[in-house]
C-alpha positions as CSV (number, residue, x, y, z in Angstrom):
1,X,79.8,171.2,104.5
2,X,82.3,168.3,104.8
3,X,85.8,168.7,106.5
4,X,88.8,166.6,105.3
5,X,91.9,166.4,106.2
6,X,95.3,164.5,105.6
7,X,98.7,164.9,104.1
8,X,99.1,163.4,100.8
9,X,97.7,166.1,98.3
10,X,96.5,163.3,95.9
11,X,94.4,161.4,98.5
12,X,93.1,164.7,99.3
13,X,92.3,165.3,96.1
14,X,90.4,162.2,95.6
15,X,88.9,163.0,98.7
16,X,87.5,166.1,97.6
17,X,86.3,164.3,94.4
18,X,84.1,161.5,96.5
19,X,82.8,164.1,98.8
20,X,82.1,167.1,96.4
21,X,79.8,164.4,94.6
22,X,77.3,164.5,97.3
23,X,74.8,167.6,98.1
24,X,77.4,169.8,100.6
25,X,77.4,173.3,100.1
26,X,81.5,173.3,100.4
27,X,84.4,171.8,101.2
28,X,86.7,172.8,104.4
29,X,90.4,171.1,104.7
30,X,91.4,171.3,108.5
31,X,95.1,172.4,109.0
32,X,94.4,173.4,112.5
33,X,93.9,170.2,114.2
34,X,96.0,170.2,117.4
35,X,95.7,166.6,118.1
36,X,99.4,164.4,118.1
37,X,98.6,161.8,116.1
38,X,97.3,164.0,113.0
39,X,100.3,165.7,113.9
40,X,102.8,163.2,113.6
41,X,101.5,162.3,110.5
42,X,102.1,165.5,109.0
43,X,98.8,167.0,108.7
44,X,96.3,169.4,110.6
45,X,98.1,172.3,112.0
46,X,102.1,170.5,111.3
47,X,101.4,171.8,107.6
48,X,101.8,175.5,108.8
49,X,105.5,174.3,109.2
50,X,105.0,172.8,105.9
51,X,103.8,176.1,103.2
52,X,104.6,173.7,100.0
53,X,102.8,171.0,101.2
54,X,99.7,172.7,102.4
55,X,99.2,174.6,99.0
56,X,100.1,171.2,97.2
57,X,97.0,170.0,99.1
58,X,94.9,173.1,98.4
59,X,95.2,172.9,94.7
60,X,94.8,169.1,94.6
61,X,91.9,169.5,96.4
62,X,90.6,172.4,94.5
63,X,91.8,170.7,91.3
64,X,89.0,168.2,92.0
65,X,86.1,169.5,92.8
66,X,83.7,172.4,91.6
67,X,82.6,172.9,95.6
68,X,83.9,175.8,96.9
69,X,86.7,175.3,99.2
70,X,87.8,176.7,102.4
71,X,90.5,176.4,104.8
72,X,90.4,175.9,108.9
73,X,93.8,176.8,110.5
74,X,95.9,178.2,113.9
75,X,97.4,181.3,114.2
76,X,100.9,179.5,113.9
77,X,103.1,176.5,114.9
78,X,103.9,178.6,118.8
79,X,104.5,182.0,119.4
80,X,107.5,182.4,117.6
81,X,105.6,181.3,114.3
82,X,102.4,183.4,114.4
83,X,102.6,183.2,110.3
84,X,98.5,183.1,110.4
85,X,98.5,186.2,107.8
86,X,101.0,184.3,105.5
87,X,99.5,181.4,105.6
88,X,96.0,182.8,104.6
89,X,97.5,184.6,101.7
90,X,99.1,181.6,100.3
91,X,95.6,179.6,100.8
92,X,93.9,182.4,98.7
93,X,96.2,182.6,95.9
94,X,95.9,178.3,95.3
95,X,92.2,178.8,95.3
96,X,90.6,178.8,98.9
97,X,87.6,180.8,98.7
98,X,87.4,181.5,102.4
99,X,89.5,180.6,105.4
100,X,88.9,179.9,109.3
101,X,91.3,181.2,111.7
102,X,91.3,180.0,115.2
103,X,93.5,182.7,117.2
104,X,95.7,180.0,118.9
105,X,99.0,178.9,117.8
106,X,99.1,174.7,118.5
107,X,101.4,175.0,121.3
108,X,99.0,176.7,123.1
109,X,96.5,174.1,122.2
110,X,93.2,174.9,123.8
111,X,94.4,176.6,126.6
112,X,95.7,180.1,127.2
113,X,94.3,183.1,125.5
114,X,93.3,183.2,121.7
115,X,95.1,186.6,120.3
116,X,92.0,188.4,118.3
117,X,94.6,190.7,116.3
118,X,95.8,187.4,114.4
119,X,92.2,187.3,113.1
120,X,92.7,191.5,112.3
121,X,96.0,190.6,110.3
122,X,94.4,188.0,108.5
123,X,91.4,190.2,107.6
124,X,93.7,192.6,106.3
125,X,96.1,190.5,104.6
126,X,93.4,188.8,101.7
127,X,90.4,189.6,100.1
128,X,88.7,186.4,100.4
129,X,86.3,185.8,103.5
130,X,87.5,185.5,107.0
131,X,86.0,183.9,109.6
132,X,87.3,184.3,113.0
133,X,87.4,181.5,115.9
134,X,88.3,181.2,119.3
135,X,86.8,181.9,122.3
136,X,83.3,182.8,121.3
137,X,80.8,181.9,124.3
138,X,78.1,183.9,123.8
139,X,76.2,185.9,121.0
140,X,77.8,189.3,122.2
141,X,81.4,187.8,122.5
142,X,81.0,186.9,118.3
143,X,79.4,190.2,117.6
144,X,82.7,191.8,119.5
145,X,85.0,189.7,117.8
146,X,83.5,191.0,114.3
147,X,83.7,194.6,116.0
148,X,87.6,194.3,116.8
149,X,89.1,192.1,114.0
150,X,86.7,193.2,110.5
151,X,86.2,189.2,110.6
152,X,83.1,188.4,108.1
153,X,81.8,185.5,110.4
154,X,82.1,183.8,113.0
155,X,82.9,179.5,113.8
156,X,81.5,178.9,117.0
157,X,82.9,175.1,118.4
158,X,83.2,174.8,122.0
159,X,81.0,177.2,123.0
160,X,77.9,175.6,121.5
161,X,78.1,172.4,123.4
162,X,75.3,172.0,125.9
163,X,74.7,175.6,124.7
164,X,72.5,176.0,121.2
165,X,71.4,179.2,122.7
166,X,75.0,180.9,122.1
167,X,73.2,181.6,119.0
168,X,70.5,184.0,120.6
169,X,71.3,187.6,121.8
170,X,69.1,185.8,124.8
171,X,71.8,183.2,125.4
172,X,71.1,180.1,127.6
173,X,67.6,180.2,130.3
174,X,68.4,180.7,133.2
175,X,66.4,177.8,134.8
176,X,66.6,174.3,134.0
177,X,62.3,174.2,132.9
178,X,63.4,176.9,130.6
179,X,66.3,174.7,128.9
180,X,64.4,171.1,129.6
181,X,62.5,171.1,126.6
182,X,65.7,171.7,124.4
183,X,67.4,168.5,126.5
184,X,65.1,166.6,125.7
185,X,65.0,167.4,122.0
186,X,68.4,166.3,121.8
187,X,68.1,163.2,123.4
188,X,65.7,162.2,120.9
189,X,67.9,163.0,117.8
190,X,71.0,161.5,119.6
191,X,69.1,158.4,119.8
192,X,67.8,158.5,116.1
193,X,71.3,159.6,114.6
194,X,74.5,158.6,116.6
195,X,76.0,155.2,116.2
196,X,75.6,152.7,119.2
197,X,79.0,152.4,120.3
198,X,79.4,156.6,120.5
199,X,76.0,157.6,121.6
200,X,76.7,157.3,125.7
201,X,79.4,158.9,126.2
202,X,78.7,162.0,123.8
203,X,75.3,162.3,125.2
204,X,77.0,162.4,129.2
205,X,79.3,165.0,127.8
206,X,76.6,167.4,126.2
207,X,73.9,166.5,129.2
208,X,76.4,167.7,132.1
209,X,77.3,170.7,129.8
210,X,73.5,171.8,129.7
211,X,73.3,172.4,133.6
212,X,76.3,175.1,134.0
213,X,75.7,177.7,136.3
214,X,72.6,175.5,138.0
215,X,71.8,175.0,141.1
216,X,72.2,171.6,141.9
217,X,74.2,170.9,138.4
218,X,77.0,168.8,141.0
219,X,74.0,166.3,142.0
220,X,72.6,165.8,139.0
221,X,75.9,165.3,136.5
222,X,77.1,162.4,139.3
223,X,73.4,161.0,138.3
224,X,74.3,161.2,134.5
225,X,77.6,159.9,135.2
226,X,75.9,156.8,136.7
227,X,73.9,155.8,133.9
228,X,74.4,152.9,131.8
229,X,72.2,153.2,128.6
230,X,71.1,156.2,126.5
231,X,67.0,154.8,128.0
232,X,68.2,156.0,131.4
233,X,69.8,159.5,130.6
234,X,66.5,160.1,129.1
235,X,64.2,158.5,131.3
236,X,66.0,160.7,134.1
237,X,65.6,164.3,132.1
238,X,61.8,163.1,131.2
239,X,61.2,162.8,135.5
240,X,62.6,166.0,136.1
């Protein structure tokens, strides 16, 4: 998949019509970004303030491509706009095949509780897919989102960093041998795929993630923290 986002529905459009040339199974327009500067221009979540604009956009976008196109959105502007339901049935009727809700409204950012029932109005508000968001840090917390909202799917986001195992009814080892191997695995693709200038400062992030609940995780992030190159992250997990 490829995510886009924006404001001007013909720049989206053409947007679509670059990416949708390449092999991507579909396209996904993000109107739930939270962040100020998107917002100030007018996209992410500001075009749930904005109905005309964000179907302009989703049948601009549609308009140009034959990849199937979803949308990624918030339950509403704050909680005096939860229009998540709305929303999702205007997305459907300009041609969105599914939609992504993540059961926070952008004033509550990532903070705060995500209301599940959003997801459960949105289900039963259109007959496209629905994939619920928010929240989900574990393989049992997705199977009871499914269970309370009638959601088709799940979006896991930041529940999966320095966790791949949220995937696994098994969820994360317990030990650090038993997640190691994993660590390591991802060191070496950091270091074959991410850009230079990005890859040390990602690769702190998801290498203190990887030791929650560990004994000793304190002692060993402040030695992660201390490293100056990608070579000595590794070279640190490979003496372990």
């Amino acid at each position: 998949a490829f995510q886009i986002f924006g404001h001007e529905p013909e720049i989206m459009g053409e947007a679509a019509a670059i990416v949708g040339s390449r092999p991507i199974d579909f396209i996904d327009i993000n109107m739930g970004c939270p962040v100020r500067k998107v917002i100030k221009k007018g996209a992410g979540a500001a075009l749930m303030k904005d109905f005309q604009r964000a179907e302009a956009i989703i049948r601009a976008v549609c308009d140009q491509t034959d990849k199937p196109v979803t949308i990624k959105f918030r339950s509403g502007w704050n909680s005096e706009t939860v229009v998540a339901a709305e929303f999702a049935r205007m997305a459907g009727n300009a041609g969105a095949q599914a939609v992504t809700i993540h059961a926070r409204t952008w004033a509550q950012g990532f903070g705060g509780r995500p209301d599940w029932q959003v997801i459960r109005a949105v289900k039963q508000a259109v007959t496209i897919p629905v994939i619920g968001n928010g929240d989900i840090q574990c393989y049992g917390d997705g199977l009871k989102m499914m269970s309370e909202t009638g959601c088709d799917g799940v979006m896991i986001g930041r529940g999966a960093l320095g966790n791949p195992w949220v995937f696994r009814p098994e969820g994360r080892p317990a030990t650090l041998g038993g997640r190691l191997p994993v660590i390591r695995r991802h060191l070496e693709l950091a270091k074959r795929f991410l850009p230079a200038d990005r890859m040390l400062f990602r690769i702190k992030n998801h290498a203190g993630r990887y030791l929650a609940g560990l004994h000793g995780a304190g002692r060993l992030r402040q030695k992660i923290t201390g490293c100056s190159s990608l070579a000595q992250v590794i070279d640190l997990f490979e003496n372990l």
